[in-house]
Each structure stands twice: as structure tokens, then as C-alpha cells.
N, CA, C and O atoms as a GROMACS GRO file, in nm:
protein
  424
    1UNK      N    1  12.666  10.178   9.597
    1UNK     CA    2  12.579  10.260   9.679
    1UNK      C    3  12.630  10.257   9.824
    1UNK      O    4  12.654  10.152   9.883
    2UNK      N    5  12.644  10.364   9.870
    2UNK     CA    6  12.670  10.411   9.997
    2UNK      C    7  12.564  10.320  10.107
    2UNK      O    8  12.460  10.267  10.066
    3UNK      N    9  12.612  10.312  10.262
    3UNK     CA   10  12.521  10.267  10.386
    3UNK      C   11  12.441  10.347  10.368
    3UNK      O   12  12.325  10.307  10.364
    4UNK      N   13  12.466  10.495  10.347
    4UNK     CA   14  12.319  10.607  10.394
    4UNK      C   15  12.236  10.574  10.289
    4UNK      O   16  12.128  10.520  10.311
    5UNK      N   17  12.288  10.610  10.138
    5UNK     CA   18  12.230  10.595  10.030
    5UNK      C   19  12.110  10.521  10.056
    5UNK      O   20  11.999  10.573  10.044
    6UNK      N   21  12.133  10.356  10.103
    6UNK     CA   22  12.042  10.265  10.119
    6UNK      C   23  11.981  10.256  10.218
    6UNK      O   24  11.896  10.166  10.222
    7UNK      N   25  12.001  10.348  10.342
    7UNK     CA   26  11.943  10.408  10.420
    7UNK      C   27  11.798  10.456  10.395
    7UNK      O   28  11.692  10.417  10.444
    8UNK      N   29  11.829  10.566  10.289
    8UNK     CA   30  11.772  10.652  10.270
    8UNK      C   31  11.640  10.566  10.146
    8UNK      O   32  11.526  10.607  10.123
    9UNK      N   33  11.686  10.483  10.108
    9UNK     CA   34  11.586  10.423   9.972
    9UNK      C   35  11.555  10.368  10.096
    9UNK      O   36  11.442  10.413  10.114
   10UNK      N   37  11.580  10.302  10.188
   10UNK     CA   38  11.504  10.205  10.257
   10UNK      C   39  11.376  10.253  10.319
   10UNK      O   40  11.265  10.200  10.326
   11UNK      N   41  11.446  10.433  10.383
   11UNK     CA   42  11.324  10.528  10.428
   11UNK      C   43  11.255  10.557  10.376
   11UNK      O   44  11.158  10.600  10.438
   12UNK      N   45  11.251  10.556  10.248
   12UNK     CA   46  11.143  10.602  10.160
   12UNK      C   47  11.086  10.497  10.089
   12UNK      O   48  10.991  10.519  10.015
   13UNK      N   49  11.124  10.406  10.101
   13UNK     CA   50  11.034  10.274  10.066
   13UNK      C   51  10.929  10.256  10.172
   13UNK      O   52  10.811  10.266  10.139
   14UNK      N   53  10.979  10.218  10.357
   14UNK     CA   54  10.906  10.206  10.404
   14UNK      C   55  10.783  10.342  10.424
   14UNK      O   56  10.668  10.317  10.460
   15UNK      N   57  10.821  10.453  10.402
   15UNK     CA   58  10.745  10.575  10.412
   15UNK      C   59  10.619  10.510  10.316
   15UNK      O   60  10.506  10.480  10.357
   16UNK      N   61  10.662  10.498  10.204
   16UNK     CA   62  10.518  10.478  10.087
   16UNK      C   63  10.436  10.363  10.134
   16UNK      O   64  10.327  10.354  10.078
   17UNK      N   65  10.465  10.267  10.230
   17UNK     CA   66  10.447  10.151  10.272
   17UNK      C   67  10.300  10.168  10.344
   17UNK      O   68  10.307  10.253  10.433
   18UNK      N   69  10.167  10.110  10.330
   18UNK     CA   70  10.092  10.114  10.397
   18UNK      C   71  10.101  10.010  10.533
   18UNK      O   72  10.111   9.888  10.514
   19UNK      N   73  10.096  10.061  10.658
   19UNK     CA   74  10.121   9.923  10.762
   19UNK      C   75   9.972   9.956  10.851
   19UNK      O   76   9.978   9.916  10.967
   20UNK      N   77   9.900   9.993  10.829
   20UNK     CA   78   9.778  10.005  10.877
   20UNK      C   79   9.756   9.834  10.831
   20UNK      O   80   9.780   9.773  10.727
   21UNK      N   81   9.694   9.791  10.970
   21UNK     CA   82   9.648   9.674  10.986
   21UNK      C   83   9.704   9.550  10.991
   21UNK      O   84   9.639   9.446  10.997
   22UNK      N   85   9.876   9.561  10.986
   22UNK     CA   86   9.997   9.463  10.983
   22UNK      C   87  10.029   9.451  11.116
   22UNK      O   88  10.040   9.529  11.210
   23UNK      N   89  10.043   9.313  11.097
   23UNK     CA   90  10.117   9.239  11.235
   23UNK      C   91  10.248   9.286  11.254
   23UNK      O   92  10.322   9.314  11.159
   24UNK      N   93  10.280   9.297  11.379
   24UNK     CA   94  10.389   9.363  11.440
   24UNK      C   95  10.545   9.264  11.326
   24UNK      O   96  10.538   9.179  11.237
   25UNK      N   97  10.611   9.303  11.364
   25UNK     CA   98  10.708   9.306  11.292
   25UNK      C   99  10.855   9.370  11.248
   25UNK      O  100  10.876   9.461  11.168
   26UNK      N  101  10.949   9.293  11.329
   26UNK     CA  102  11.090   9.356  11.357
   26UNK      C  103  11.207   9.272  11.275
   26UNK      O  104  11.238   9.155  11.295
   27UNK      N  105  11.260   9.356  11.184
   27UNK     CA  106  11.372   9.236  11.094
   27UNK      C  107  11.504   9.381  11.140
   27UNK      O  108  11.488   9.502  11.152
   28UNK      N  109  11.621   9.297  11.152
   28UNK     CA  110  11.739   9.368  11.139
   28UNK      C  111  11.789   9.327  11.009
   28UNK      O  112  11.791   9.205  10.994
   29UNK      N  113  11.821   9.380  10.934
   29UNK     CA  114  11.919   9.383  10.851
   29UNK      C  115  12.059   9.410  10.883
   29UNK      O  116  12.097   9.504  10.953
   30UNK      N  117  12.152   9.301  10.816
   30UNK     CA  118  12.304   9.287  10.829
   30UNK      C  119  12.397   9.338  10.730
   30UNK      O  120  12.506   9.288  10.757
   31UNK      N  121  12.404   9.401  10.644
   31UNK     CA  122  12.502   9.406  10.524
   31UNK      C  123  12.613   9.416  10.543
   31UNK      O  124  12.647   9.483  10.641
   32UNK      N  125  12.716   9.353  10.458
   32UNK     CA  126  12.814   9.278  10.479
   32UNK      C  127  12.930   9.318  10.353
   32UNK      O  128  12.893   9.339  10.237
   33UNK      N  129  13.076   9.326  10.395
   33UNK     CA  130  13.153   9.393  10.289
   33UNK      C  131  13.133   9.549  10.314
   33UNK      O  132  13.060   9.600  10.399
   34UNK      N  133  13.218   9.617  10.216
   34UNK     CA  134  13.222   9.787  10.154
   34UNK      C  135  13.089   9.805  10.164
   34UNK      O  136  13.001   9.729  10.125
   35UNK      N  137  13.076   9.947  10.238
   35UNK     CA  138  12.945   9.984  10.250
   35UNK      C  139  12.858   9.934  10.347
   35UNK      O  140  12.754   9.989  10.384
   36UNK      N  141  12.905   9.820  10.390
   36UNK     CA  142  12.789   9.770  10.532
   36UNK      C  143  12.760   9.846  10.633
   36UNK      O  144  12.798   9.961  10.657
   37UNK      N  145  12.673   9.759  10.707
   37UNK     CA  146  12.643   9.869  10.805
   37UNK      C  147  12.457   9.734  10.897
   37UNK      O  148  12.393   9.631  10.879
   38UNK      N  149  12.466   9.807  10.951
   38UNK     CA  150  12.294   9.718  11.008
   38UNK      C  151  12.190   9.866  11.043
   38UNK      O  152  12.210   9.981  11.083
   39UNK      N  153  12.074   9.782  11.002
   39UNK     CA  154  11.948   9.852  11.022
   39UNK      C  155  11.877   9.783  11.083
   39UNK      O  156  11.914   9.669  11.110
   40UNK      N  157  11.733   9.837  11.130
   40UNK     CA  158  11.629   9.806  11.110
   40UNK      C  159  11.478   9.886  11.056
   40UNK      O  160  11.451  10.004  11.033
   41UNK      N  161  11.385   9.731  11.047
   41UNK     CA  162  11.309   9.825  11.006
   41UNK      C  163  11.149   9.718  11.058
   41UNK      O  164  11.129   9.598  11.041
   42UNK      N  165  11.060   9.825  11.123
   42UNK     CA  166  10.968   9.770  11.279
   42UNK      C  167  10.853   9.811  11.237
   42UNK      O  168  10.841   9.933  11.249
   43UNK      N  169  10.755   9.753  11.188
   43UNK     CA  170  10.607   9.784  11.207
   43UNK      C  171  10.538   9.750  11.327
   43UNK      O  172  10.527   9.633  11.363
   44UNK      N  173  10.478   9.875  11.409
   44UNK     CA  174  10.451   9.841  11.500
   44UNK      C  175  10.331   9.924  11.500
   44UNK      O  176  10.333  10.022  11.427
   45UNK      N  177  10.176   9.889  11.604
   45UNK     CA  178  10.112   9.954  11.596
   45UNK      C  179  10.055  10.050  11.451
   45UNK      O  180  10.010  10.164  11.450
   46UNK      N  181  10.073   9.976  11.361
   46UNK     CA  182  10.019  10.035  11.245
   46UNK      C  183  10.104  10.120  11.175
   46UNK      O  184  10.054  10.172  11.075
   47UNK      N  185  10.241  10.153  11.208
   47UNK     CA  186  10.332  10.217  11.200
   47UNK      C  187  10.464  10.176  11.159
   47UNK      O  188  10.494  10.064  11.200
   48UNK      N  189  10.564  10.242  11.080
   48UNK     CA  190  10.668  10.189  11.017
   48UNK      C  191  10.761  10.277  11.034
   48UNK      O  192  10.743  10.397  11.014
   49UNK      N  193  10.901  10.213  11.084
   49UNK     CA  194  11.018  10.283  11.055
   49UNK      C  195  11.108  10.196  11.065
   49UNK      O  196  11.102  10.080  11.104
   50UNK      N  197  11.229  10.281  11.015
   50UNK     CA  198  11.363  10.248  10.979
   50UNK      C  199  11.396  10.332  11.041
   50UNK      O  200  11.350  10.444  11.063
   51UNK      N  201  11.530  10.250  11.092
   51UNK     CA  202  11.639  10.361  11.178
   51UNK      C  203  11.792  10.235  11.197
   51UNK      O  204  11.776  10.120  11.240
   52UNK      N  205  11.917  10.288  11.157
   52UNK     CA  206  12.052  10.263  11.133
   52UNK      C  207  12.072  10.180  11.263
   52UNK      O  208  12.190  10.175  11.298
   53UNK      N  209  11.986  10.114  11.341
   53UNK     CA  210  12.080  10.025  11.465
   53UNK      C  211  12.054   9.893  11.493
   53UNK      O  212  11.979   9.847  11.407
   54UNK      N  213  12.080   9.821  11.568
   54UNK     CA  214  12.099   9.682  11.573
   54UNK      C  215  11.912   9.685  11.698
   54UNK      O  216  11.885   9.761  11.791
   55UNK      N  217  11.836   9.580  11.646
   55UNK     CA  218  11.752   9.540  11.734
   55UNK      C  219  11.747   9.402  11.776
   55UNK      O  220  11.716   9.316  11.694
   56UNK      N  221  11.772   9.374  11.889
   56UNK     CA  222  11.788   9.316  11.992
   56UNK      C  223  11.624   9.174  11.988
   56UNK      O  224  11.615   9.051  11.995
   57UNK      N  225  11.535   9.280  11.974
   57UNK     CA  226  11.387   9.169  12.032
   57UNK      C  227  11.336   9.158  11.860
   57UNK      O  228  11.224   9.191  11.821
   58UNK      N  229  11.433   9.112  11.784
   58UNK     CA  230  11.330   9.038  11.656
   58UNK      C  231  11.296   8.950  11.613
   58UNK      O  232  11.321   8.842  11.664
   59UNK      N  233  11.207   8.966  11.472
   59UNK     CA  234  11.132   8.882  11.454
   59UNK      C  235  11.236   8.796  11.358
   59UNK      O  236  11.195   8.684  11.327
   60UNK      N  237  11.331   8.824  11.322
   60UNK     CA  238  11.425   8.771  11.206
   60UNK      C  239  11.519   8.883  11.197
   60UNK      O  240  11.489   8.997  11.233
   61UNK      N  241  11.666   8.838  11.135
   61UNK     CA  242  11.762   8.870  11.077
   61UNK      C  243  11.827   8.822  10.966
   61UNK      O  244  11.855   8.703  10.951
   62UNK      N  245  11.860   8.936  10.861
   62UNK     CA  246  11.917   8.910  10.717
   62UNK      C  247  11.988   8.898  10.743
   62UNK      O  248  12.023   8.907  10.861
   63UNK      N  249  12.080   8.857  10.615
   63UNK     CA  250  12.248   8.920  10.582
   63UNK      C  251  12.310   8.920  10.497
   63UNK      O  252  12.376   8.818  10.514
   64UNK      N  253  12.339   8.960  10.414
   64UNK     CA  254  12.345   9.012  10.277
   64UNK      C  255  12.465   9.104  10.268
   64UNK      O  256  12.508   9.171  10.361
   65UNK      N  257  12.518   9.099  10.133
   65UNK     CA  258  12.607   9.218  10.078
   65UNK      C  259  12.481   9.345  10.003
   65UNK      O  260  12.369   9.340   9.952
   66UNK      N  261  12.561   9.425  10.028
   66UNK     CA  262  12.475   9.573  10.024
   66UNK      C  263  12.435   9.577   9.872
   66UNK      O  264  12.321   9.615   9.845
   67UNK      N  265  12.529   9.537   9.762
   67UNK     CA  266  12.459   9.497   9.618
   67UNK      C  267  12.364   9.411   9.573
   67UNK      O  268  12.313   9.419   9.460
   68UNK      N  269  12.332   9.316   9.669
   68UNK     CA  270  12.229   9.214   9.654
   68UNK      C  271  12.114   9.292   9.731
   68UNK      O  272  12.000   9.271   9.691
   69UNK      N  273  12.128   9.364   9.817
   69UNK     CA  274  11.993   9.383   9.927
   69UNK      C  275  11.948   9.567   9.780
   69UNK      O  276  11.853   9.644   9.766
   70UNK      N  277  12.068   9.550   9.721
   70UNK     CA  278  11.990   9.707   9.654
   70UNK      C  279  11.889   9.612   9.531
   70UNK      O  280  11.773   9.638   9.497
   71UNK      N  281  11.965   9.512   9.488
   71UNK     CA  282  11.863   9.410   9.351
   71UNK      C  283  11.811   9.401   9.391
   71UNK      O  284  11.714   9.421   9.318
   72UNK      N  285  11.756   9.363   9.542
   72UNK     CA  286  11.649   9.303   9.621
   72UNK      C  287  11.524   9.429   9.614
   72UNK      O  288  11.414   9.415   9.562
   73UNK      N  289  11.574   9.547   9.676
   73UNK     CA  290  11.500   9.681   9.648
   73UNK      C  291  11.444   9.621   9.556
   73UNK      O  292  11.352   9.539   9.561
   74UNK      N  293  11.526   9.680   9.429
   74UNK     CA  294  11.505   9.739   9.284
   74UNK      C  295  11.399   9.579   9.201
   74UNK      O  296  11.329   9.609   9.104
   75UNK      N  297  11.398   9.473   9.234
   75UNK     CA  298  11.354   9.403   9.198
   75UNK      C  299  11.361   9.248   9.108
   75UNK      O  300  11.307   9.142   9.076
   76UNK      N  301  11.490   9.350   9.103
   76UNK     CA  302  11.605   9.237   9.044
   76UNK      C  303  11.662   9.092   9.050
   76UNK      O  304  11.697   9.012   8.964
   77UNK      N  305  11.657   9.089   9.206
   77UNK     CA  306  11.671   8.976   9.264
   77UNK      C  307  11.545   8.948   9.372
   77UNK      O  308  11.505   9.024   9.461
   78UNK      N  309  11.502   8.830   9.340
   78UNK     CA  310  11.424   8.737   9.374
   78UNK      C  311  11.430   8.725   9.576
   78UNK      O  312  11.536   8.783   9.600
   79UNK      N  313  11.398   8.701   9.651
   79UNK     CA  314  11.431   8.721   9.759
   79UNK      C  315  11.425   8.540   9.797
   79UNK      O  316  11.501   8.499   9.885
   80UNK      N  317  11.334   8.446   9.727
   80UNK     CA  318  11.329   8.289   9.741
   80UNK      C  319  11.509   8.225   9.659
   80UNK      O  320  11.588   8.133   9.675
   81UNK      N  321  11.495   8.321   9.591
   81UNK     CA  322  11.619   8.291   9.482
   81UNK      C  323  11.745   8.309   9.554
   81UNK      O  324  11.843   8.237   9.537
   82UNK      N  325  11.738   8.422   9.646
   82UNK     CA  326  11.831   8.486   9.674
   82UNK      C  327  11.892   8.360   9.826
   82UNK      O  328  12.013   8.344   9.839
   83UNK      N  329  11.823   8.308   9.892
   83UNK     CA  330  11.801   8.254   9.992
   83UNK      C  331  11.855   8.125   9.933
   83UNK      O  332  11.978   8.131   9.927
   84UNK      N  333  11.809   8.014   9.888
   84UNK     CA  334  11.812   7.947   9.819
   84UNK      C  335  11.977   7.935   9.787
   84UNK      O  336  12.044   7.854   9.851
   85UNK      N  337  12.036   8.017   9.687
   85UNK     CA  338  12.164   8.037   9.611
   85UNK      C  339  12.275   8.081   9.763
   85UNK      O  340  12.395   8.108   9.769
   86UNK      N  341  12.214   8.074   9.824
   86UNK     CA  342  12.305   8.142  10.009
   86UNK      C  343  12.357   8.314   9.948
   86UNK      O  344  12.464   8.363   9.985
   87UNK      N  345  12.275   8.378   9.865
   87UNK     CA  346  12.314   8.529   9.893
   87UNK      C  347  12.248   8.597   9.987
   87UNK      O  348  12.268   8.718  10.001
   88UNK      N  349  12.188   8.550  10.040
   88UNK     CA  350  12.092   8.592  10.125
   88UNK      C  351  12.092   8.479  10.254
   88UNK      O  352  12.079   8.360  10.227
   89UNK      N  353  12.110   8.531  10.416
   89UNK     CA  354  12.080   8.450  10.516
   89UNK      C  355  11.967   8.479  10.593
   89UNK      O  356  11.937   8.598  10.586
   90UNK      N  357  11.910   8.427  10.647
   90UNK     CA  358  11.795   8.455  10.758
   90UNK      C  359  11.814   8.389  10.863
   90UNK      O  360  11.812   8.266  10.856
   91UNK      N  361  11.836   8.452  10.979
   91UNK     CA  362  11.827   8.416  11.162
   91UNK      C  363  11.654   8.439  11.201
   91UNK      O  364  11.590   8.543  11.188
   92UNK      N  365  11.615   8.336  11.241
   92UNK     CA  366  11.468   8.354  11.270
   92UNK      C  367  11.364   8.349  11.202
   92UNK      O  368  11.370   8.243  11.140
   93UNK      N  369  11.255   8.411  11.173
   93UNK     CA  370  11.115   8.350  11.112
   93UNK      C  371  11.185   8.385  10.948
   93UNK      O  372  11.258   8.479  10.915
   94UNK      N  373  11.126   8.263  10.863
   94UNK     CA  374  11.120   8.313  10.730
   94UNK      C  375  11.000   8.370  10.668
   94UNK      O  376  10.984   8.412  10.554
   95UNK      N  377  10.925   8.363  10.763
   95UNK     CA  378  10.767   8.419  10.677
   95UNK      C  379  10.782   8.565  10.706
   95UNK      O  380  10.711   8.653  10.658
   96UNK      N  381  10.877   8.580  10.786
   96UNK     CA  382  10.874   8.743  10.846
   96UNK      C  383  10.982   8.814  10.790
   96UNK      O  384  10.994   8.936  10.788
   97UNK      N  385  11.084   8.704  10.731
   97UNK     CA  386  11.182   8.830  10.619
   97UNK      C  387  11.103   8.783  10.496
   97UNK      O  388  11.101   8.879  10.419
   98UNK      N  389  11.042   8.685  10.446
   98UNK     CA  390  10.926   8.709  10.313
   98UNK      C  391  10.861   8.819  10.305
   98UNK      O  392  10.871   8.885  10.202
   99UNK      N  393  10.761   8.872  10.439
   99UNK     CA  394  10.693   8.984  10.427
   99UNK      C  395  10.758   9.094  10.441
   99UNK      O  396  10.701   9.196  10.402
  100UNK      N  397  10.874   9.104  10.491
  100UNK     CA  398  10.966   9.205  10.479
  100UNK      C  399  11.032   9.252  10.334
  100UNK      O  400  11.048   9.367  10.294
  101UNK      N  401  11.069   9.112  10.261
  101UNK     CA  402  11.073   9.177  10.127
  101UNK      C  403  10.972   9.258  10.051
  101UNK      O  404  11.009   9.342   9.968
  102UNK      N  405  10.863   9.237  10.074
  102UNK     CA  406  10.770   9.278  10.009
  102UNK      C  407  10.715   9.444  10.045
  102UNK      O  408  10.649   9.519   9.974
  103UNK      N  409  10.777   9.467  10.198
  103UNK     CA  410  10.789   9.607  10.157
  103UNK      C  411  10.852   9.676  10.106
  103UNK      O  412  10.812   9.758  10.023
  104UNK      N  413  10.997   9.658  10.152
  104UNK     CA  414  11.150   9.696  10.081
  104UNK      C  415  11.118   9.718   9.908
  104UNK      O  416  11.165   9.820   9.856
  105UNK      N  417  11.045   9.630   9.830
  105UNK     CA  418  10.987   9.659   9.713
  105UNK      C  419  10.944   9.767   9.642
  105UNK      O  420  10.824   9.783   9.663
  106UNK      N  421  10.982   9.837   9.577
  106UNK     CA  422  10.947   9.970   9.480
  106UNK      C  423  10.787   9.915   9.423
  106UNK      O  424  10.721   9.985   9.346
   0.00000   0.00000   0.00000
């Protein structure tokens, strides 16, 4: 899968995402290898988006190869599992890329 590709599932994951009443919340994502690229993705004010650039003031940072963060989507891979096994890194809060998996979630 392409950077946009997962771009684009990422946008439409967080789109279906209810953030009415969620604590603020800023994770960058890192992907790493063919296909990488960085995102983020910011609930703020009750509000959610994704957009392709590096943020500076967060709450945490991933980092991942782009095939693990699509299992991660799709459900496949475990996000405690993933962490754990080092396919997965986190810079900063872990309770805040936990709740981050859980939107990324289909």
C-alpha cells in the first residue's frame, strides 16, 4: 500500500470517528521503509483530522513500517503486541498512542 493509500484509510477512519467529548490529542505518525512518509492525526476541540506533516507540539510519536501500521488499521495486529515485539515505537505518552489505536480501528 501506497503513503496516500494509507493516507486516505487513515482519513476515513478518522472521518467515521466520533471525537465529540475527547481530550485533546496529537500523535505523529512515522512510517518507515518503501512507502513511508509521516502524518498526523489531532483531536482537538471535539474535532478530528489528519493531514501528511510532521507535528512539532505532541502528545506522542509512532514508528512503524507502513505494513504493520496497515495490520494495525485492519486489526490484525495487536497494538500492546506490536509494542512489546519492538514493531512498533512510541516517543511520549503511551496512553495517548493506546487511544490513538483505537481510532485508527475499522
Amino acid at each position: 500500500m501506497t503513503f496516500d493509500e494509507i493516507m486516505a484509510k487513515v482519513k476515513a477512519a478518522a472521518a467515521s470517528y466520533d471525537a465529540t467529548g475527547k481530550d485533546f490529542l496529537a500523535v505523529q505518525v512515522n512510517l518507515t521503509g518503501k512507502n513511508g512518509g509521516v502524518f498526523y492525526v489531532e483531536i482537538k476541540d471535539g474535532k478530528i483530522s489528519a493531514e501528511p506533516y510532521d507535528y512539532r507540539d505532541r502528545s506522542c510519536a509512532v514508528t512503524l513500517e507502513p505494513a504493520n501500521f496497515v495490520k494495525l488499521m485492519d486489526g490484525k495486529l495487536d497494538p500492546v503486541i506490536a509494542y512489546t515485539t519492538g514493531k512498533l515505537k512510541v516517543e511520549g505518552d503511551l496512553g495517548k498512542a493506546l487511544e490513538f489505536s483505537k481510532i485508527i480501528k475499522k
